[in-house]
N, C-alpha and C positions, 0 to 999 in steps of 0.2 A: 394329619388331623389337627394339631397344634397352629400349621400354618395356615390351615380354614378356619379357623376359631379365632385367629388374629383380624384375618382379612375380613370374615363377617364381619364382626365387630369394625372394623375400618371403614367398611361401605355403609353398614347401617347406621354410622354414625354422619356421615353427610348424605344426607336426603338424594333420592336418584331420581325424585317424583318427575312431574313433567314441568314444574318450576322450580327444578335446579338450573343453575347458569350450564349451559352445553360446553362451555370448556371445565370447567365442575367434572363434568361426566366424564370427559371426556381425558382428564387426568388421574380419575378415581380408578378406572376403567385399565388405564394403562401401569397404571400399578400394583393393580391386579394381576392382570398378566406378568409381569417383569417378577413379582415373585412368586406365581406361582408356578416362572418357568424356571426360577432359579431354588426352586425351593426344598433341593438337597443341600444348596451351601449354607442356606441359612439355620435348618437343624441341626449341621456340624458347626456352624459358628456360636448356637446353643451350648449343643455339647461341648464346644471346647471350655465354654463361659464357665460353665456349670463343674469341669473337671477342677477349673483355678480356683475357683471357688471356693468347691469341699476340699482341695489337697492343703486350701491356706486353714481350713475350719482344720482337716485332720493336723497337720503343723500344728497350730495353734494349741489343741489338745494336747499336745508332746508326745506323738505318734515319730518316730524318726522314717523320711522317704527311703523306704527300703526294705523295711524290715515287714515282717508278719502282721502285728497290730494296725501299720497303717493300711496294709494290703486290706484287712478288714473292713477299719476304718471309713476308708474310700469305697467299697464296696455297700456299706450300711449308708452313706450319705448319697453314691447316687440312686440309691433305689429308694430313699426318701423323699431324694429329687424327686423322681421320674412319678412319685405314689402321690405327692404335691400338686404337679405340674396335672397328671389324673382328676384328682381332687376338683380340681380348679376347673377343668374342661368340664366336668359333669356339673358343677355349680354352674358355670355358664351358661351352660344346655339349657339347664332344668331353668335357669329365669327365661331363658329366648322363647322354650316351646311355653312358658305360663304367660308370655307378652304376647307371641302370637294368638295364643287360646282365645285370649281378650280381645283383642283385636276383631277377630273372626265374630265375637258377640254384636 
């Protein structure tokens, strides 16, 4: 879901009309493809981002790697992540389906 909300956003942002330049398309198109064939490595390349991330936020807290607290921790910040990353997908939505709305008028 995250890597259709990227790639929309990707396509709709250079014009596919019928006066886009045809190698335009034609690149836009093949990039598509290329991640949406790979597009398990790229939500573990997420996740991994996302673990280094909160384990430097939990560190930085003065959580010690190991013990209970951070286990915590880490647990509280990826599911803030992931409640974010949510967030963020339904705000996209909800402007894409109020552009098309318009659009359609």
């Amino acid at each position: 879901m995250k890597l259709q909300a990227s790639l929309t956003v990707l396509v709709r942002s250079h014009s596919l009309s019928t006066g886009a330049a045809p190698l335009v398309k034609t690149l836009l198109l093949s990039t598509l493809v290329v991640f949406t064939l790979s597009g398990c490595g790229v939500d573990k390349m997420i996740r991994d981002d996302d673990m280094k991330e909160n384990r430097s936020k939990c560190v930085d807290y003065g959580f010690r790697p190991g013990s209970d607290e951070f286990a915590n921790c880490m647990e509280r910040s990826m599911e803030n992540t992931e409640q974010e990353r949510e967030r963020s997908y339904r705000d996209y939505k909800r402007r894409e389906d109020a552009r098309e709305a318009r659009e359609k008028k």
